[in-house]
C-alpha positions, 0 to 999 in steps of 0.5 A, a space after each residue: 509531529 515527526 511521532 505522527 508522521 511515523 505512524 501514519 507512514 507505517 500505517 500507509 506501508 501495511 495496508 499497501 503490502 495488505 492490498 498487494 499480498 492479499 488482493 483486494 477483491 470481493 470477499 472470498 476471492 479464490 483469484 486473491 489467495 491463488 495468486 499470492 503463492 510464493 512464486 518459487 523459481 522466479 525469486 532469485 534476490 531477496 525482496 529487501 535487496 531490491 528496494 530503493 536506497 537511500 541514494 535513489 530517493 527524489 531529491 530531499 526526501 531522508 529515509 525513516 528507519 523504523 524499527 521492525 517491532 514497530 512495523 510489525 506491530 502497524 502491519 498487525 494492527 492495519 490487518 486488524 482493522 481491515 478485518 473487522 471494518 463495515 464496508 459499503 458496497 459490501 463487494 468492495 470489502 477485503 477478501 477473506 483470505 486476507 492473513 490473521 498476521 503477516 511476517 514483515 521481516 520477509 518484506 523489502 521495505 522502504 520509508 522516506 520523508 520530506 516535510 510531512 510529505 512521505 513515500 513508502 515503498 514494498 517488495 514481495 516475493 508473490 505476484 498480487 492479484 492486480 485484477 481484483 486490486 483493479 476490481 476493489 477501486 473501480 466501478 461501484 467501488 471507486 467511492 467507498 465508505 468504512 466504519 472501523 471497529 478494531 484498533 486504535 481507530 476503531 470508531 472512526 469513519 471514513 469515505 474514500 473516494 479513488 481516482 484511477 491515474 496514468 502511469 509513465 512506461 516501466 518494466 512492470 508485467 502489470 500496473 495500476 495506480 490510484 489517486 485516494 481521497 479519504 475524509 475521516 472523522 475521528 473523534 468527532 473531527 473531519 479530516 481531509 487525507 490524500 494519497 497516491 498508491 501504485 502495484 506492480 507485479 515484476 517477474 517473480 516479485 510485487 511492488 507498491 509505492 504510497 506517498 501521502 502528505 499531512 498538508 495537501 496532496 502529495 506530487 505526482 510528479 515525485 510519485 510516478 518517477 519513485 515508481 517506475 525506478 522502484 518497478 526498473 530496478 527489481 526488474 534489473 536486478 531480480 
């Protein structure tokens, strides 16, 4: 069990810093790949000096040091199969400017874990398209369905559904966070998975924050507070 939820939380990180660094507007999205330049004079802190500690994580959640072969290896994968996935509406797809690799070793990242509850966090020194984010899970793209052909998963289907969600005041530039529902079926089993994903842009640096859980949804409550404290402290300390 502890295997699987190591690798769903891996998982869950890559495709937060994909989102986050790469946008996730319509294909080609010139917005995306401007916005996700370094942003120079404003980073003055190192994005791995700006993470949460083990120390400020909610109560009972341990953090899950994952070796960086292992995460660059899911970030690579996740890359893979975003790529090569069928999406539907077509204008919810990934833009093209999505990398063919990713340098996680340039990432602040942090993975932590109660029960198979998890939380995963990601600072960037970039600025996120956060309108094309907003574009790709709104409107006629709050209910997508992917057909993945790369990667481990290739072959599974999944309809995702997301649900904006309110998030309490923070020090952000800009914020957005959604409720996601997905029902996959992989290997001929359907499987219901919830999780609960946030971006920010502070300054000179991107944040996102994922929970998600093996068994129900994960607390909102834990995710929100995980949120505006990871947002606070690169806007105190970066």
């Amino acid at each position: 069990m502890r295997a699987s939820v190591r690798v769903m939380t891996s998982a869950m990180a890559a495709m937060a810093t994909i989102t986050m660094v790469a946008g996730c507007g319509g294909a080609g999205s010139d917005a995306a790949a401007a916005d996700t330049s370094p942003a120079g004079s404003d980073v003055t802190v190192p994005p791995k000096d700006l993470v949460l500690s083990g120390s400020e994580l909610p109560r009972g959640y341990q953090e899950m040091p994952i070796p960086a072969d292992q995460m660059q290896k899911s970030a690579d994968g996740m890359l893979d199969a975003t790529r090569g996935a069928d999406i539907s509406p077509a204008a919810c797809a990934p833009p093209s400017a999505i990398p063919d690799t990713m340098d996680m070793s340039e990432m602040g990242m942090l993975v932590a874990a109660l029960g198979s509850t998890t939380l995963a966090e990601v600072v960037t020194a970039d600025h996120g398209d956060m309108t094309a984010i907003r574009k790709s899970m709104t409107g006629d793209c709050e209910k997508v369905t992917a057909a993945i052909k790369n990667g481990d998963a290739a072959g599974s289907s999944s309809t995702i559904v997301n649900t904006p969600m309110d998030v309490p005041d923070s020090r952000a530039d800009d914020v957005f966070a959604v409720k996601q529902t997905s029902t996959s079926t992989v290997n001929g089993r359907e499987v219901t998975a919830t999780s609960l994903l946030g971006w920010a842009t502070v300054g000179g640096y991107s944040v996102a924050v994922t929970s998600g859980g093996l068994l129900g949804a994960p607390d909102a409550v834990v995710f929100n507070t995980t949120l505006v404290k990871a947002i606070d402290k690169v806007a105190t300390a970066g």
